[in-house]
DOFILUM-625790 format. One record per residue (C-alpha): x, y, z; residue in three letters. Coordinates in Angstrom, 1 decimal, decimal comma. Layout:
<atoms>
[atom [X Y Z] 'ALA']
...
</atoms>
This chain:
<atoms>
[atom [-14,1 27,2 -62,8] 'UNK']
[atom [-17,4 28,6 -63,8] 'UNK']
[atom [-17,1 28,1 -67,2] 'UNK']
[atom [-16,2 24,2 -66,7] 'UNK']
[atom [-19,8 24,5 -64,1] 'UNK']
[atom [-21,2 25,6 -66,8] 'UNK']
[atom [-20,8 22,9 -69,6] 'UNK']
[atom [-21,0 20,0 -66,4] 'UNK']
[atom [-24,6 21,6 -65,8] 'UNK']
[atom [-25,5 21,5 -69,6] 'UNK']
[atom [-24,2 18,2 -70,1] 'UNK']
[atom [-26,1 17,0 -67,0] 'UNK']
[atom [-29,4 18,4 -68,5] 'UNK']
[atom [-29,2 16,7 -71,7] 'UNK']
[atom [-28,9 13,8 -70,0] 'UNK']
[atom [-32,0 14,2 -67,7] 'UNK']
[atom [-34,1 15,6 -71,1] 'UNK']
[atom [-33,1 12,0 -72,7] 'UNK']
[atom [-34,9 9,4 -73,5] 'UNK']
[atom [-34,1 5,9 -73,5] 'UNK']
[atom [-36,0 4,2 -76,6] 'UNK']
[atom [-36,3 -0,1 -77,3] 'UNK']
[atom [-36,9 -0,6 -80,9] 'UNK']
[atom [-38,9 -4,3 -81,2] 'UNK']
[atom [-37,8 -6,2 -84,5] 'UNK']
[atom [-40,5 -4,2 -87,4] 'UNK']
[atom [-43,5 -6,3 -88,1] 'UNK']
[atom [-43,4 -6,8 -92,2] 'UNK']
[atom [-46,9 -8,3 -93,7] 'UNK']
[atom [-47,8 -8,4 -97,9] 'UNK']
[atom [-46,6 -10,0 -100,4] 'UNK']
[atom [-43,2 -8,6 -100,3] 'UNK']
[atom [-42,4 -9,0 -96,6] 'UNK']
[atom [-39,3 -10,3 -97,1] 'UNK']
[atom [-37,4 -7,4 -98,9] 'UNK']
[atom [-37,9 -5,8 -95,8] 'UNK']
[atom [-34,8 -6,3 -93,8] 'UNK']
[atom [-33,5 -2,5 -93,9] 'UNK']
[atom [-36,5 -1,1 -92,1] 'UNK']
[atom [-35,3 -1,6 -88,8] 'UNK']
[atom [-31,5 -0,3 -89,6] 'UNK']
[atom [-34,3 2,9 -90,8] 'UNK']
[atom [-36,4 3,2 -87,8] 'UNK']
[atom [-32,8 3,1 -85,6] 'UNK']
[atom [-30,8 5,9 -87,5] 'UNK']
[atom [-34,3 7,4 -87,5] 'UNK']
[atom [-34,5 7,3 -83,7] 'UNK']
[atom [-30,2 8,0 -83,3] 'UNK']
[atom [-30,2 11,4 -85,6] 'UNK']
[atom [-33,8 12,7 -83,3] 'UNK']
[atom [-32,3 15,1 -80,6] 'UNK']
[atom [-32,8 13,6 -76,9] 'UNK']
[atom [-33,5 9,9 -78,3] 'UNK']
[atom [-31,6 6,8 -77,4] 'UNK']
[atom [-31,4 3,7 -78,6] 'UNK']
[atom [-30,8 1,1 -75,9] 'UNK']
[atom [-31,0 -2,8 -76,3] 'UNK']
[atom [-32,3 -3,6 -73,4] 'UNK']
[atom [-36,3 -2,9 -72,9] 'UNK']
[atom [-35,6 -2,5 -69,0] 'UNK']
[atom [-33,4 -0,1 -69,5] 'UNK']
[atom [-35,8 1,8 -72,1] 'UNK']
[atom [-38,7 4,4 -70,7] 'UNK']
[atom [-40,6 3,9 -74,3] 'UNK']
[atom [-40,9 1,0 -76,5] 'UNK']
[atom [-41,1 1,5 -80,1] 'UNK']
[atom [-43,5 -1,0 -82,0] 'UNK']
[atom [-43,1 -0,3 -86,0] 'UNK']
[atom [-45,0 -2,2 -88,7] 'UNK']
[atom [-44,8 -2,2 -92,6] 'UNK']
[atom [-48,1 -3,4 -94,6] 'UNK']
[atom [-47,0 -4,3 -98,2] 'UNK']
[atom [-50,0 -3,3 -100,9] 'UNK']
[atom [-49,3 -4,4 -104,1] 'UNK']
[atom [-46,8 -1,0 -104,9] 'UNK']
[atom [-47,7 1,1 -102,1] 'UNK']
[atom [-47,1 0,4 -98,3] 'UNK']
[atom [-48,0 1,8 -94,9] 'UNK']
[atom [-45,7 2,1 -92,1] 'UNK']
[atom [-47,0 2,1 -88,9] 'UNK']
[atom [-45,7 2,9 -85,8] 'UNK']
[atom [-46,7 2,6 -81,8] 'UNK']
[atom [-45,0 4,2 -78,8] 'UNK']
[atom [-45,6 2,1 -75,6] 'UNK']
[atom [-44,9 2,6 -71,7] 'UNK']
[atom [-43,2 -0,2 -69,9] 'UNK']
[atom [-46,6 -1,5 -69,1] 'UNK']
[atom [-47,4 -1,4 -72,8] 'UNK']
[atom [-49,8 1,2 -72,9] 'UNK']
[atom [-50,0 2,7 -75,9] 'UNK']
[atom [-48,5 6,2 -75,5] 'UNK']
[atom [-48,9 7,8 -78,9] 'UNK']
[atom [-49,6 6,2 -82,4] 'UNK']
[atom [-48,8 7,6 -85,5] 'UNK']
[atom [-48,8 6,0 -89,7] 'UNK']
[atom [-48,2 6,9 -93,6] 'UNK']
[atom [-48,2 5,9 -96,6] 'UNK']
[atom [-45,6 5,1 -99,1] 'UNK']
[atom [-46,7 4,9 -102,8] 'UNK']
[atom [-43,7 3,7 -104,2] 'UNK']
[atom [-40,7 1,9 -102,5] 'UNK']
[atom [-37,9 4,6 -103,4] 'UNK']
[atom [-40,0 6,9 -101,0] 'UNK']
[atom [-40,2 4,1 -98,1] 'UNK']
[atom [-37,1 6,1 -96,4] 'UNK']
[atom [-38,6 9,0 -96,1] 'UNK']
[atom [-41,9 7,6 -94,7] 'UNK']
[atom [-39,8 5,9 -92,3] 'UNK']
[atom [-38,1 9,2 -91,0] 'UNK']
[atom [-41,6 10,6 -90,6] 'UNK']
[atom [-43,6 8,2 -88,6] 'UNK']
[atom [-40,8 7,5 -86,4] 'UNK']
[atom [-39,9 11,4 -85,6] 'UNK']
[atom [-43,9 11,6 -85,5] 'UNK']
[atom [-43,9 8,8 -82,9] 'UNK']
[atom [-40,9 10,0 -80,9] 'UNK']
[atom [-42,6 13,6 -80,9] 'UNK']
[atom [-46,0 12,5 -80,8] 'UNK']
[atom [-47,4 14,7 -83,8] 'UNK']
[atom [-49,1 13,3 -86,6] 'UNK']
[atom [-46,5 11,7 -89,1] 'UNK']
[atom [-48,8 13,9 -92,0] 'UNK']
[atom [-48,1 16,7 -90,9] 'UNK']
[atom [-44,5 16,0 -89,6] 'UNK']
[atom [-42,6 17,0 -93,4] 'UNK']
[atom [-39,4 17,8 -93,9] 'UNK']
[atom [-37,4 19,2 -97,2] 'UNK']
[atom [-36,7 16,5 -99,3] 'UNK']
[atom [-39,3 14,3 -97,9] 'UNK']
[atom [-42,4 15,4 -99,5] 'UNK']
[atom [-44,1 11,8 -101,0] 'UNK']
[atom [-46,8 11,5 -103,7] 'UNK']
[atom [-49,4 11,0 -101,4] 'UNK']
[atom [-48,3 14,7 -100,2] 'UNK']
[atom [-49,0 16,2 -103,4] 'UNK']
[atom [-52,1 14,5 -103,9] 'UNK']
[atom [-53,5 15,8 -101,0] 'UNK']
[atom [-52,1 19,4 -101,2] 'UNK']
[atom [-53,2 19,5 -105,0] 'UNK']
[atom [-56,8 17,8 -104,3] 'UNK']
[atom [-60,0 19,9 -104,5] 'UNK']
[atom [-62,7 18,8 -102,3] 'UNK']
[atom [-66,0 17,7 -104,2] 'UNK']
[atom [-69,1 19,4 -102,3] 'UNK']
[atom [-72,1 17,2 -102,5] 'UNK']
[atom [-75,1 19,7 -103,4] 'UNK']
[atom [-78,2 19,4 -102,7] 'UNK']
[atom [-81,3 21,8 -102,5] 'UNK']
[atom [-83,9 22,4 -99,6] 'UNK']
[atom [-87,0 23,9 -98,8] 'UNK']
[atom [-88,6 25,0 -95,8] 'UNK']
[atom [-92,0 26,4 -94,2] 'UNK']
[atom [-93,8 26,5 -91,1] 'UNK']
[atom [-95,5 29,3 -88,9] 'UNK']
[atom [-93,2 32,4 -87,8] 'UNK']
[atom [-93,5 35,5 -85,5] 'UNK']
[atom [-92,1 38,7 -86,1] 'UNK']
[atom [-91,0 41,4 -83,9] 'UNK']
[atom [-91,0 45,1 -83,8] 'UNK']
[atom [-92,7 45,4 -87,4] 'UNK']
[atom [-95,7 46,0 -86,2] 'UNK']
[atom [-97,1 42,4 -86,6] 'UNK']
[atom [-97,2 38,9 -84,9] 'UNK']
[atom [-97,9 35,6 -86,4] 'UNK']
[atom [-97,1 34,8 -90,0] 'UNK']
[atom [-95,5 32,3 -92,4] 'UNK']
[atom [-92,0 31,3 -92,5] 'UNK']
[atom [-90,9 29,8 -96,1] 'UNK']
[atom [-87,2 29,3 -97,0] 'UNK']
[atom [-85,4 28,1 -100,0] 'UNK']
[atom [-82,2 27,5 -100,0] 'UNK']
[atom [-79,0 25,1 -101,4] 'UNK']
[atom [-76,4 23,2 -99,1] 'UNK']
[atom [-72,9 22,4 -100,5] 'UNK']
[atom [-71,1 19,1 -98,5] 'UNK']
[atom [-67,7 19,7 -97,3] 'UNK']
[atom [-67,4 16,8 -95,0] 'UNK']
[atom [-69,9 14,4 -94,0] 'UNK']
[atom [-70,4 16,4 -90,9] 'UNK']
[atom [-70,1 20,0 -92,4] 'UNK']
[atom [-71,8 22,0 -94,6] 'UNK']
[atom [-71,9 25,2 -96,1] 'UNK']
[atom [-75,4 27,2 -96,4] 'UNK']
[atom [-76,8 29,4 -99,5] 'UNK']
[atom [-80,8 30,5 -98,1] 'UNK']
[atom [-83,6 33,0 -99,0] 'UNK']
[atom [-85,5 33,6 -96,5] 'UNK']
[atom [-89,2 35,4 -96,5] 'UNK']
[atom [-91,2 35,9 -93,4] 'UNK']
[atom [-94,8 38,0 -93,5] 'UNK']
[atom [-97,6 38,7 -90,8] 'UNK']
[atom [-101,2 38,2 -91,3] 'UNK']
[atom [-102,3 41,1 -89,2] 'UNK']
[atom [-100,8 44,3 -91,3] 'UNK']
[atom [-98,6 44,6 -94,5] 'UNK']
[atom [-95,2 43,9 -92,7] 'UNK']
[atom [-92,1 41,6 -93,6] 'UNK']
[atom [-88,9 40,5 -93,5] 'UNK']
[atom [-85,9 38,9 -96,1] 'UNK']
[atom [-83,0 37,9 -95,6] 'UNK']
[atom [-80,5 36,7 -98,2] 'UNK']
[atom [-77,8 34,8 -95,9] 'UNK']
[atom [-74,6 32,4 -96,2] 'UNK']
[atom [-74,0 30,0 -93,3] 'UNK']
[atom [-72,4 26,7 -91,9] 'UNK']
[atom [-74,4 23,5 -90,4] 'UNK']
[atom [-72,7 21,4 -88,3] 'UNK']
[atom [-73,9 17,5 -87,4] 'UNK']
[atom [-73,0 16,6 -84,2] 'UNK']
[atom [-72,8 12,9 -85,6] 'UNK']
[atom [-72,6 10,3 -88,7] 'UNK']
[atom [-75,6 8,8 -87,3] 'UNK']
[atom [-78,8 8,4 -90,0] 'UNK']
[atom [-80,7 10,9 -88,2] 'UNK']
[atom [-78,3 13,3 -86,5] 'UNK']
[atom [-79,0 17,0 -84,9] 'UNK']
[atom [-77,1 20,2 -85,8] 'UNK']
[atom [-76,6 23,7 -85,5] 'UNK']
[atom [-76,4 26,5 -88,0] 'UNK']
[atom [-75,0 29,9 -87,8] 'UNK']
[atom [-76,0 32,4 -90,6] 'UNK']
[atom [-74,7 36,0 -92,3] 'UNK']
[atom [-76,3 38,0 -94,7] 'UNK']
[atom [-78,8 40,9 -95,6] 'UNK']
[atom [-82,2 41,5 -94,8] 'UNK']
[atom [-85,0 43,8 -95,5] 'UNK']
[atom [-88,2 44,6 -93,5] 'UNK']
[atom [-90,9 46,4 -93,6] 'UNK']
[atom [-92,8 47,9 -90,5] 'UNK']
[atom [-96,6 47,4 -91,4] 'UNK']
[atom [-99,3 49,9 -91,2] 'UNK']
[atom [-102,6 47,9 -89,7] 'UNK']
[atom [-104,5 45,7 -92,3] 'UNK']
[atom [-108,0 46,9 -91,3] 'UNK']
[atom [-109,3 49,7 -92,2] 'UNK']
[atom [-106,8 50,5 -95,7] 'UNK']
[atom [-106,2 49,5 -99,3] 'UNK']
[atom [-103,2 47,6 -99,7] 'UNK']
[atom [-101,7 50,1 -102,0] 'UNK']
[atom [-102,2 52,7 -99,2] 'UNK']
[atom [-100,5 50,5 -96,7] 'UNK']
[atom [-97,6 49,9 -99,0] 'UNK']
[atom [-96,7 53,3 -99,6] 'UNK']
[atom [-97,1 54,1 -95,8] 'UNK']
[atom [-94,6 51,8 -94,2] 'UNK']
[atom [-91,7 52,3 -93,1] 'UNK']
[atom [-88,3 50,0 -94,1] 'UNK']
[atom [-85,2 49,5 -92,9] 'UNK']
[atom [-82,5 46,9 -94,4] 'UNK']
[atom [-78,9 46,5 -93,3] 'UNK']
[atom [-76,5 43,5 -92,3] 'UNK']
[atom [-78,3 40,2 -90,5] 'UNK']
[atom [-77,3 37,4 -88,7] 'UNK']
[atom [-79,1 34,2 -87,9] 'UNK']
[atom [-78,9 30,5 -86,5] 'UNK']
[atom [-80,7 27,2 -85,9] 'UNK']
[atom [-81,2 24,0 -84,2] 'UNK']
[atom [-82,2 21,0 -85,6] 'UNK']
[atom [-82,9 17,9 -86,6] 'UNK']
[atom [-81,9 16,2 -90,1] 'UNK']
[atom [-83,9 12,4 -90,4] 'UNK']
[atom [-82,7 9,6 -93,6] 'UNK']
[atom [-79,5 11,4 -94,3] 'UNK']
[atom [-78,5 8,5 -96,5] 'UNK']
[atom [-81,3 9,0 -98,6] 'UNK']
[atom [-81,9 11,0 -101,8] 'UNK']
[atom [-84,4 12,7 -100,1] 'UNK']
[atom [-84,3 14,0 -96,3] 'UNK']
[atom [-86,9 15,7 -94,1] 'UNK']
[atom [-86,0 17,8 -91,0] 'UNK']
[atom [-87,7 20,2 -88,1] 'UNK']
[atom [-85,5 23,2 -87,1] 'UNK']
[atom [-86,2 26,2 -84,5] 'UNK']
[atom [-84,9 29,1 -86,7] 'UNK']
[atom [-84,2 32,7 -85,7] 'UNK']
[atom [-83,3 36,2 -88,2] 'UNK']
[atom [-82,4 39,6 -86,7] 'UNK']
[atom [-82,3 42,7 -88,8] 'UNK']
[atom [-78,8 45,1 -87,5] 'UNK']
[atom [-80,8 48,5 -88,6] 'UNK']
[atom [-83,3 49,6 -87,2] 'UNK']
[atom [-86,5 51,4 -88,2] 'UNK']
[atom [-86,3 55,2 -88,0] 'UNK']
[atom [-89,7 55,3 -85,9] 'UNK']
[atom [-88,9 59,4 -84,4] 'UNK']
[atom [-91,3 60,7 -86,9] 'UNK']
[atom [-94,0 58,5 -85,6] 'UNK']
[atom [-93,6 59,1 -81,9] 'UNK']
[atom [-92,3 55,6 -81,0] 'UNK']
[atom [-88,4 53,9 -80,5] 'UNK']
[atom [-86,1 52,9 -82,8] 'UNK']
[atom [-86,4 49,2 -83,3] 'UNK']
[atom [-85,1 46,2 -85,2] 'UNK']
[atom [-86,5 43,6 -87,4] 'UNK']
[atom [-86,5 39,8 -86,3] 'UNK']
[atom [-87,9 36,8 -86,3] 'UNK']
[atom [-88,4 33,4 -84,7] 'UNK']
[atom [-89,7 30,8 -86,6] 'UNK']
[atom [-90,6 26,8 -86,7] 'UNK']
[atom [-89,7 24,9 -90,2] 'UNK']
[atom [-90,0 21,2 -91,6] 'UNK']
[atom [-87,7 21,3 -94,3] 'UNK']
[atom [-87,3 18,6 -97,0] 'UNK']
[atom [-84,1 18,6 -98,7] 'UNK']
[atom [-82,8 16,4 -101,8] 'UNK']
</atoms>
């Protein structure tokens, strides 16, 4: 008795987990729209073989409708696919392209398991249904667009026993995505009141917050620095004041906001609030004072090209 409970309760499940799918007649546009007859028998076994998914022919009885649509180009197609309520919201959309019409099966299977599941048909493969375009993409090497940029502007230090200085920066900027880049900088920061300074030698990643021509962003940076803790400019020979001082170098980190104008262009021009921090700290003890770390704030137009 329990065991026939048992499969009556399973059995009952599945059939609450179900899901009642309408298939509309595939939209076929190109060229070769009429050799297209077998994509609907496709998207149906498609939909029949996907665990929970029914095929009914009525769309009142359905709880989705299934929209699919094959664009013929020249040798290669895209199918397309749309899942829609009852009120024909669009629920989930999903597409993929077929380079060659042997493959079209397998695109099929995809988009319409990528519909029914609502993942992205791309990243929906199967064994035995990896397609050209596949291999392209896993085989393609991204092409970073370089460019080179400098900077400069007025910077204070902290806890190297001087204030105000100059900030200049040189650095190179490799393209990922239109919105992404990743960061090669120098870094050299000195005050005008004793013989400190800081370097850093850092690798980061910018981020635009949009495509826009002119478009603000935030940069994160890693490296190593150097500083040196200054003895007081008055009153010395610079070669005295150079042997005196104390350094520390170590591990850094870094970051900045700003703003990028012309991005189209050969040649850009930005304004950035930039900031450096030294990890080590100055051994100080000797001198009577505390411990302290290296950094830097800094204001910078940099022209990049």
């Amino acid at each position: 008795m329990k065991t026939s409970l048992s499969f009556l309760l399973f059995f009952l499940s599945l059939s609450v987990l179900s899901q009642n799918y309408y298939i509309e007649k595939a939209k076929a546009s190109g060229n070769d729209s009429n050799r297209f007859a077998a994509v609907n028998t496709l998207v149906n076994d498609a939909v029949a073989n996907h665990p929970g998914a029914k095929v009914v022919g009525s769309k009142k009885a359905a709880q989705f409708i299934l929209v699919p649509q094959l664009l013929s180009m020249g040798e290669s197609y895209i199918f397309s696919m749309q899942k829609q309520d009852q009120a024909g919201n669009i629920v989930y959309a999903t597409k993929l392209k077929s380079e060659s019409l042997p493959e079209l099966d397998s695109v099929i299977s995809r988009v319409t398991r990528g519909a029914l599941s609502e993942k992205q048909a791309t990243r929906n493969v199967r064994v035995g249904e990896v397609t050209d375009a596949d291999t392209t993409r896993n085989t393609k090497k991204v092409e970073a667009d370089k460019s080179y940029y400098f900077g400069f502007g007025p910077g204070w230090s902290r806890n190297v026993n001087g204030n105000d200085g100059i900030d200049l920066a040189l650095g190179a900027a490799f393209g990922i995505e239109h919105n992404f880049n990743l960061l090669a900088d120098l870094t050299y920061i000195n005050t005008g009141d004793s013989s400190s300074y800081q370097t850093y030698l850092t690798l980061g990643a910018r981020y635009f917050f949009t495509d826009a021509q002119h478009s603000p962003y935030v940069t994160a940076n890693i490296g190593y620095g150097w500083a040196r803790y200054g003895e007081d400019t008055e009153g010395g020979n610079a070669i005295s004041n150079f042997l005196k001082a104390k350094r520390a170098n170590g591990w850094a980190l870094g970051g900045s906001i700003g703003m990028e104008f012309f991005r189209t262009s050969s040649v850009r021009i930005g304004a950035e609030l930039k900031t450096r921090f030294l990890l080590e700290k100055f051994d100080l003890a000797s001198s009577g004072l505390e411990d302290k770390a290296a950094s830097s704030n800094s204001i910078n137009i940099v022209l990049s090209y």
